[in-house]
N, C-alpha and C positions, 0 to 999 in steps of 0.2 A: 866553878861547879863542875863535878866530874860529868854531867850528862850533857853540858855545852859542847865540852871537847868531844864525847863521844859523838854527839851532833856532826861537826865539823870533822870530821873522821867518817865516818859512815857516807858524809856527804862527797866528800872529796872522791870516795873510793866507788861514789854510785852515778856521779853525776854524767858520765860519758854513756850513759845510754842504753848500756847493755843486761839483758836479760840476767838474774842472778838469786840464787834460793838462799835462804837465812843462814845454813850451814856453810854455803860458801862464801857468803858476805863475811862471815862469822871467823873463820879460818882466818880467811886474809887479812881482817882488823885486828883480830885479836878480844874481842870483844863476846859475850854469850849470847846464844839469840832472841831470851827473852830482851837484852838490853838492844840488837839490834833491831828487834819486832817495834820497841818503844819509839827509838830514833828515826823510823821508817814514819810511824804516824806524825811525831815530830816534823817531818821533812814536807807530808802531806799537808802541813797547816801553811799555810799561805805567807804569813808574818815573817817565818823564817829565813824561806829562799822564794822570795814571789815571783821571780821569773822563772822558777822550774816548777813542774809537778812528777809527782812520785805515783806511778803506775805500777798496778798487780793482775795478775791472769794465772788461772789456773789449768796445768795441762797434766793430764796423767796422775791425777790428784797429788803435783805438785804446785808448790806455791811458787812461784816468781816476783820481783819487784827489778823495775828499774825506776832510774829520773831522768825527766829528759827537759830543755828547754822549754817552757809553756810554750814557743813561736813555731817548735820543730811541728810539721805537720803528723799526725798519726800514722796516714797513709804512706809515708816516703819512711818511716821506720817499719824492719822487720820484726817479723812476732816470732821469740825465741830464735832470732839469728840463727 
């Protein structure tokens, strides 16, 4: 099923932590951002990847997501690096 692999694509490319907006998840996967918008809530359901969670904040009315270990503390990570 095409949106597994995009699953595991998105995941791979998010999982290191770092701060990133749909356009540039988007670029680098190859992927559009409605599909990468999908994959992002995909990633947020538990079943998926259960020892990570997929975090969003919003700065300067832009959108960010990363993912990061459920065990990595909040605190010892920077907000938009």
């Amino acid at each position: 099923m095409p949106s597994e692999k995009q699953l595991e694509v998105v995941f791979d490319f998010m999982r290191n932590g770092e701060w990133r907006t749909l356009s540039a998840i988007a670029l680098a996967v190859g992927y559009p951002e409605t599909s990468i918008s999908a994959r992002l809530r995909d990633i947020r359901k538990r079943e998926n990847h259960p020892r990570y969670t997929m975090e969003s904040a919003r700065t300067d009315g832009t959108w960010k997501y990363r993912v990061i270990l459920e065990s990595t503390k909040q605190e010892d990570l920077p907000l938009f690096g």
